[in-house]
N, C-alpha and C positions, 0 to 999 in steps of 0.2 A: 574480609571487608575491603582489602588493597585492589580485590577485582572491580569494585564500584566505586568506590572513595579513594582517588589518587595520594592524599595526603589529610593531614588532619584541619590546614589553614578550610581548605575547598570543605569540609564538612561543617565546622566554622560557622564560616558564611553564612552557607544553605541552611543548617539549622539557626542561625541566630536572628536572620533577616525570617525566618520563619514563626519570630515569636509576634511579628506580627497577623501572620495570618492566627495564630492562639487567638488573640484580640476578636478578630474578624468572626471565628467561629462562636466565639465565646458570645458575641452580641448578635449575631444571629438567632440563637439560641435563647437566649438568657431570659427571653419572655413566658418560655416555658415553663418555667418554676417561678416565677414572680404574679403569675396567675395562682399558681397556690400558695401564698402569703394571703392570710385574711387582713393583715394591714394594711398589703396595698390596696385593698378595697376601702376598708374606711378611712384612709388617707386621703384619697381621692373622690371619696363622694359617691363609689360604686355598688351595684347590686350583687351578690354575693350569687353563685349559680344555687337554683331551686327559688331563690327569694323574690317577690315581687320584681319588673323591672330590669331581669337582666338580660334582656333582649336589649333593651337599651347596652349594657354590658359587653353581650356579647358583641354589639355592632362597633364596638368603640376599642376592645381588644382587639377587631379585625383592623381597623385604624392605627393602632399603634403599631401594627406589623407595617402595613399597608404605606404609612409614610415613611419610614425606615429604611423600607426596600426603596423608595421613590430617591431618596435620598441617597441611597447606594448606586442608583441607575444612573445618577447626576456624576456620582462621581466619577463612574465609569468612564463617562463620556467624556471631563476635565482628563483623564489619564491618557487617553488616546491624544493631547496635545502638549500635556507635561512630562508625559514618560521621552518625548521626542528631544522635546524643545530645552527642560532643565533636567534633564539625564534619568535613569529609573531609581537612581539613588537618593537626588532630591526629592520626586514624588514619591518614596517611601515616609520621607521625614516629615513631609507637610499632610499626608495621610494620617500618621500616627497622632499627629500635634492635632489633628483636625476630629479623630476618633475620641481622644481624651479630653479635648473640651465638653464635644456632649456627651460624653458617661459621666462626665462631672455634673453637668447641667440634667439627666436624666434624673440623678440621685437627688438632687437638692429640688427637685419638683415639686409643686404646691399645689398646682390644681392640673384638672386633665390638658389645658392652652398648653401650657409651660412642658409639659412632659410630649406631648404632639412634639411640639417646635425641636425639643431638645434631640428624640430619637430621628429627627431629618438631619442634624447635625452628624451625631454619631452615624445616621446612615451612610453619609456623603465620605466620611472618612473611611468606612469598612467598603467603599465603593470604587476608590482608590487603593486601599490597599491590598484585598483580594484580586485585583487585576491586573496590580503591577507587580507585586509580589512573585508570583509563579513567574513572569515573562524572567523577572530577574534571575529568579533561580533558574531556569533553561538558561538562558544564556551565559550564566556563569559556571554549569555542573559539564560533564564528561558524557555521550550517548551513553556510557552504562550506566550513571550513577542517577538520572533526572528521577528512574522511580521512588526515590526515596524523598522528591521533592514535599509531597504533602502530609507527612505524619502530623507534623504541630496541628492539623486540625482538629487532629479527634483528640490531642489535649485541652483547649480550647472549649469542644462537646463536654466535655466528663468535666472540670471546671466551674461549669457553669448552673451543671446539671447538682452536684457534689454540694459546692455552699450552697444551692436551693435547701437543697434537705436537712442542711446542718443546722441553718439561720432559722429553720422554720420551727425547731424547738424552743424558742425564745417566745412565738406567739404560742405555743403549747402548753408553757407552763403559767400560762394567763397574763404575759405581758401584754400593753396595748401597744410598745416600742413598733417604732417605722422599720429601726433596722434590718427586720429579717427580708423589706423589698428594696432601700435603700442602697445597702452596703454592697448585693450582687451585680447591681448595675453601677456601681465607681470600681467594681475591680475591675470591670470590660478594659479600663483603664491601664492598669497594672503592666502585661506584656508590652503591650503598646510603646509605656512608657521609657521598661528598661533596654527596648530596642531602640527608643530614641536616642536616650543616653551615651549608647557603644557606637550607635550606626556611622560617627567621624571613620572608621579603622576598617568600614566597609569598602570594598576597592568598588568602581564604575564597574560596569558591565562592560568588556574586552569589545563587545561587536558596538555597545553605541557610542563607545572612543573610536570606533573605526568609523561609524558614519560620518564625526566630527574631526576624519583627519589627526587625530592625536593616536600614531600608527604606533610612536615605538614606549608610550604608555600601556596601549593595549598590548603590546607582544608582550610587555613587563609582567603587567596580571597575568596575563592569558598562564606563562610560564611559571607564575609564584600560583595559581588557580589550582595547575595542572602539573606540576612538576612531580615523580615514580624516582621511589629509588633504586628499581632498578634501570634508570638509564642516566647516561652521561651527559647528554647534551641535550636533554628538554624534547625526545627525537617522537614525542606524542604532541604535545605543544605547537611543536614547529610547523607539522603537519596540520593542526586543524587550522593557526593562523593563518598558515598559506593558503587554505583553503578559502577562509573567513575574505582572503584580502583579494584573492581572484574573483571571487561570488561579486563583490563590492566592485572591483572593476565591471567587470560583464552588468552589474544591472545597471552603473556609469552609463555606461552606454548604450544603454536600452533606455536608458530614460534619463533627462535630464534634474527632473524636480519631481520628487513625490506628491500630489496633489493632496485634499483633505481627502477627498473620497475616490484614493487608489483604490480600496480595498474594495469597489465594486465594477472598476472600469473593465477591469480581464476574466473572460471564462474562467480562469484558476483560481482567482480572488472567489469572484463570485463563490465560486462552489463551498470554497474555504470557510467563506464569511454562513452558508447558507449550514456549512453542516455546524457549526457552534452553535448557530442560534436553532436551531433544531435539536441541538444537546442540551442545552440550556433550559427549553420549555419546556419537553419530554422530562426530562431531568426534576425538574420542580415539580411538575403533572402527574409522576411516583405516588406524590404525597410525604416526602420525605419529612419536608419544614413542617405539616400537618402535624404529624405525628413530632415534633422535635416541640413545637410551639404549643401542641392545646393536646399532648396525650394525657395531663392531669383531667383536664374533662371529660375525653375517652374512658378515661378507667373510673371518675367518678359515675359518669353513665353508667358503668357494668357494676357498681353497686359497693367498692372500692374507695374508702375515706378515710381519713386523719392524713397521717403523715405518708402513709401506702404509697398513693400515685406518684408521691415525688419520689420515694424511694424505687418505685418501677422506674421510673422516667431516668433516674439517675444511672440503674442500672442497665438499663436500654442504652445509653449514650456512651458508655465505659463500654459497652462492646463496641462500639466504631475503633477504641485505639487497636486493639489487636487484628480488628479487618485491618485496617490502613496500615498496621504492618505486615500482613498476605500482603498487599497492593506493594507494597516496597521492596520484597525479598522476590515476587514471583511475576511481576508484569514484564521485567524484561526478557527474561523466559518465554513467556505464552503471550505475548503480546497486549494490543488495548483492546483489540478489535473479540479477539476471546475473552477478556475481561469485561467489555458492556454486553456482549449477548450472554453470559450464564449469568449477569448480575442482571439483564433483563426481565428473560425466563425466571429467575426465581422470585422478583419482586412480582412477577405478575400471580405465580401461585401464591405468595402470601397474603395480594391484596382480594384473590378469588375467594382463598379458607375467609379472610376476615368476611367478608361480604357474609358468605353462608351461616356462619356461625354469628354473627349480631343478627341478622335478621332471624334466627334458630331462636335465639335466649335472650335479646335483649329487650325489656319489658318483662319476662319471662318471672318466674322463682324460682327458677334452677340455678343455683347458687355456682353450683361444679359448670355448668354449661358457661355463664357468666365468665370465670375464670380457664374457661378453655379458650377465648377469645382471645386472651393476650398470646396467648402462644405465635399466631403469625406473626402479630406484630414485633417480636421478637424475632422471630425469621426474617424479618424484613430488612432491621437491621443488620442483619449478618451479612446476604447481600450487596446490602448496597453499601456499606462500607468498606467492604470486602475488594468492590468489584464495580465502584461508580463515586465514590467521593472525589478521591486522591486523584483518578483513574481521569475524571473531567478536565480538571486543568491542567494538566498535566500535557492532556491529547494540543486541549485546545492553543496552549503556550510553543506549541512543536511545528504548529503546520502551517505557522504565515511565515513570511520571508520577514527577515530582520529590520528591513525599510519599514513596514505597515506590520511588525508586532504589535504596537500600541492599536493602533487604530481594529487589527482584529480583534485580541482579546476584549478591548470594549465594548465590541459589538455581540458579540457574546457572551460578557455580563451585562451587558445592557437590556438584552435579550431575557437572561436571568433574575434580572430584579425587576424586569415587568411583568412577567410570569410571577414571579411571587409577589408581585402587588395583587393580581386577580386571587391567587390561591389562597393567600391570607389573610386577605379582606374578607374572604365568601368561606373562607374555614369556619370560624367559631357559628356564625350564623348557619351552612346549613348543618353544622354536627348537631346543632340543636335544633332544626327545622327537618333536617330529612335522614338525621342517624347511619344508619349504615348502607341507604344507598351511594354517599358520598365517597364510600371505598367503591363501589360500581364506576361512578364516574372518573377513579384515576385507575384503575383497572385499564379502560378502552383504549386507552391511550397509550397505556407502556407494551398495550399486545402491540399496537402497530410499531413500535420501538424497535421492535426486534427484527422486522423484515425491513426496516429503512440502516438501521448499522448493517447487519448484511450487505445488502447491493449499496450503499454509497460512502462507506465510512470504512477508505483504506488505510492500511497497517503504517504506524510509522518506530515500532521496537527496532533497538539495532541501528537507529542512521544518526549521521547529525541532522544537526538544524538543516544546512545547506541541501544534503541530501535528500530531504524528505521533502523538497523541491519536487523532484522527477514523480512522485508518486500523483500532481497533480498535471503533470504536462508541460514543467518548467523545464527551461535548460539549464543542467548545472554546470560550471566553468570546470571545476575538477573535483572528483568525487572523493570521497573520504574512506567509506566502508565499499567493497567491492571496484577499487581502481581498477581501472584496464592496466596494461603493461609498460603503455605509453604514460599514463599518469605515476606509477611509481615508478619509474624511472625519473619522473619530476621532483618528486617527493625526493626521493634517494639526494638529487642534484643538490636540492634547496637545505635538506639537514645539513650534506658536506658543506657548502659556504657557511651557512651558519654556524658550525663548528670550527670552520678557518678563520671567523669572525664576520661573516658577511650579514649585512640585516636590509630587512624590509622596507623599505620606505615611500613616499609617496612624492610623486615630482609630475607640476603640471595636469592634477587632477586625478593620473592613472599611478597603479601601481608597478613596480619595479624589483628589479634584482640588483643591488646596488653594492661593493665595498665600504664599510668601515672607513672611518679615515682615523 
């Protein structure tokens, strides 16, 4: 583990600022098994699937996803000005504070107004904290270590998925109790919470104390982040700062003020900005959320009732943890770019079997035929948890410059949760309008997936931040991984004064080489 994880504080962190992304997934998610609570149906006034009327149902669970996600786009775009402006550490806090009012306000909902309004809330906070979450963890992890940024998600999946199934024995045993759709959407609440709680003991992000001048705070972290017992003098640390603090000079002066919309002024911007948001809707266009939010009605469809679908579903979701830990032990290895084309290719053969096989049996009384259907769908998650959850943000938090982090990755969730507003709105309706052509329609899309990563979606395993510059056509000031000779011999320079006490500081806007006094 000391080859990826510098120390225990750096793992810490990354995991503990990760209990928010738990949250994030979990509410993502969480509508999935609250469509099979029959409480929440007569709590709210709704059609039960099969019963008169739930086309009205169905258009109205495509609504509750649908303003969620609107609400998470919202927030996206507040991150791209508070990740900047009040550090990425305060827009975690007021994420988390923002996520847990509405899981609060979801649960205590009375009629369908009140429960709309509430999942905009809670969207707006998981819209915030999925965006700035990742940025934080890249900036605060080690080039080895970022793969292991996104496991807390598929805790968050299985969670969500887990008390569905648990709660739902309480309407089984002929309760008419709310609780078993109540209680799942106030624990959205839960990680959120006790991440609020610890998040004072979270250090800044080392690179956005350095945008703000507060140089020998950041050396501070950067060193308590990053500090190996096997060396003396912080001689990994020292090195990326100096890196960190020349980049920051060099783009000084290249530019004097970041604009709101850097992020599409430059060829390398643009391209940057163009491949996330083509990750983003490709990404949702899988059918991933499909199957996560309305697979209790998929399996009801194949003929599959009582407590079964939630128990599939839950079981479907606990396989993401163990993909997303492949994505953690092996993307630094084999890269990202090998990690979305085999997780492309294989989503596309699962979503082809399902196609053939619901059009085969579904309607059908082939009972065996029926239950051979689930099996892609289980292939599918193997993939893409495997080899596109983690694997996404991860890419996406790596490849903007530190200036216009924020303003990327929100362009890119922003990207993402307008995609899932079409997907999830038009889910429930046409699963029950047009059945298994629906797998047809996110088929076409993940085929062209795989020749657009190909030709435009270069490699960034192995670099820092700074470095993964060059792969778009930036200039780096001094490289990190693959120095010339002339740059470690800079390196070399900078460790010795910093060992005789010399430090970094900042005079008259640029940076320096200065004594201790």
């Amino acid at each position: 583990m000391g080859k990826y994880i510098p120390n225990a504080f750096n793992l810490l962190v990354v995991i503990y600022v990760a209990l928010g992304s738990t949250s994030c997934s979990y509410g993502l998610a969480v509508i999935g098994s609250t469509v099979g609570q029959p409480s929440f149906y007569r709590s709210l006034g709704l059609a039960m699937q099969g019963e008169p009327g739930y086309s009205r149902t169905a258009g109205l669970i495509g609504a509750f996803n649908g303003v969620n996600a609107a609400g998470a786009c919202l927030g996206a775009i507040y991150n791209s000005w508070s990740a900047d402006a009040l550090s990425r550490k305060h827009t975690i806090q007021i994420g988390a504070a923002i996520l847990s009012i509405g899981a609060a306000l979801c649960a205590g909902s009375v009629n369908v107004g009140m429960f709309i309004a509430a999942r905009v809330i809670a969207g707006f906070g998981i819209g915030i904290l999925v965006t700035c979450i990742p940025m934080y963890q890249a900036e605060v992890s080690t080039p080895e270590s970022r793969g292991f940024m996104g496991i807390m998600f598929a805790v968050g999946y299985g969670f969500s998925s887990w008390i569905g199934y648990g709660v739902y024995f309480i309407s089984a045993s002929g309760s008419d109790s709310s609780f078993p759709w109540r209680f799942p959407l106030a624990f959205q609440a839960v990680p959120a919470l006790i991440m609020l709680a610890g998040s004072p003991w979270l250090p800044y992000s080392p690179r956005w104390l350095m945008t703000k001048d507060r140089l020998d705070e950041a050396e501070k972290v950067l060193k308590r982040l990053h500090k190996r017992k096997d060396e003396e003098h912080d001689e990994t640390a020292i090195k990326e700062f100096y890196q960190m603090s020349k980049q920051l000079e060099q783009d000084r002066q290249v530019q004097a003020t970041v604009s709101r919309f850097e992020v599409f002024k430059t060829a390398a911007n643009r391209k940057r900005a163009m491949i996330v948001a083509a990750m983003m809707w490709f990404n949702i266009f899988t059918g991933v959320l499909i199957i996560a939010n309305y697979a209790v009605l998929l399996f009801t469809q194949l003929g599959i009732t009582g407590g079964t679908p939630l128990l599939l579903l839950a079981i479907w979701i606990t396989i993401s943890f163990p993909g997303n830990i492949i994505t953690a032990l092996y993307i630094d290895k084999f890269g990202r770019r090998t990690f979305m084309l085999i997780g492309a290719s294989g989503i596309l053969v699962s979503l082809v079997l399902e196609c053939i096989l619901q059009a085969v049996y579904t309607g059908s009384d082939n009972a065996t035929g029926k239950r051979a259907a689930i099996f892609p769908v289980f292939l599918f998650i193997c993939f893409w948890s495997s080899c596109f959850d983690a694997t996404q943000y991860l890419y996406m938090s790596e490849i903007f410059p530190t200036a216009i982090r924020s303003q990327g990755t929100a362009v890119g969730m922003a990207n993402q949760f307008a995609a899932q507003i079409v997907v999830l709105v038009a889910g429930p309706i046409a699963l029950n309008n047009i059945g298994w052509k629906f797998f047809l329609v996110m088929a076409c899309p993940t085929a062209v997936y795989i020749p657009v990563i190909y030709f435009f979606f270069p490699e960034t395993r192995q670099r820092s931040l700074e470095d993964i510059n060059t792969q778009f056509g930036d200039k780096v000031a001094v490289h990190y991984f693959g120095a010339t000779a002339a740059e470690e011999e800079e390196y070399a320079h900078v460790i010795e004064v910093e060992g005789q006490g010399g430090v970094l500081s900042a005079k008259g806007g640029t940076l320096e080489h200065v004594e201790k006094v």
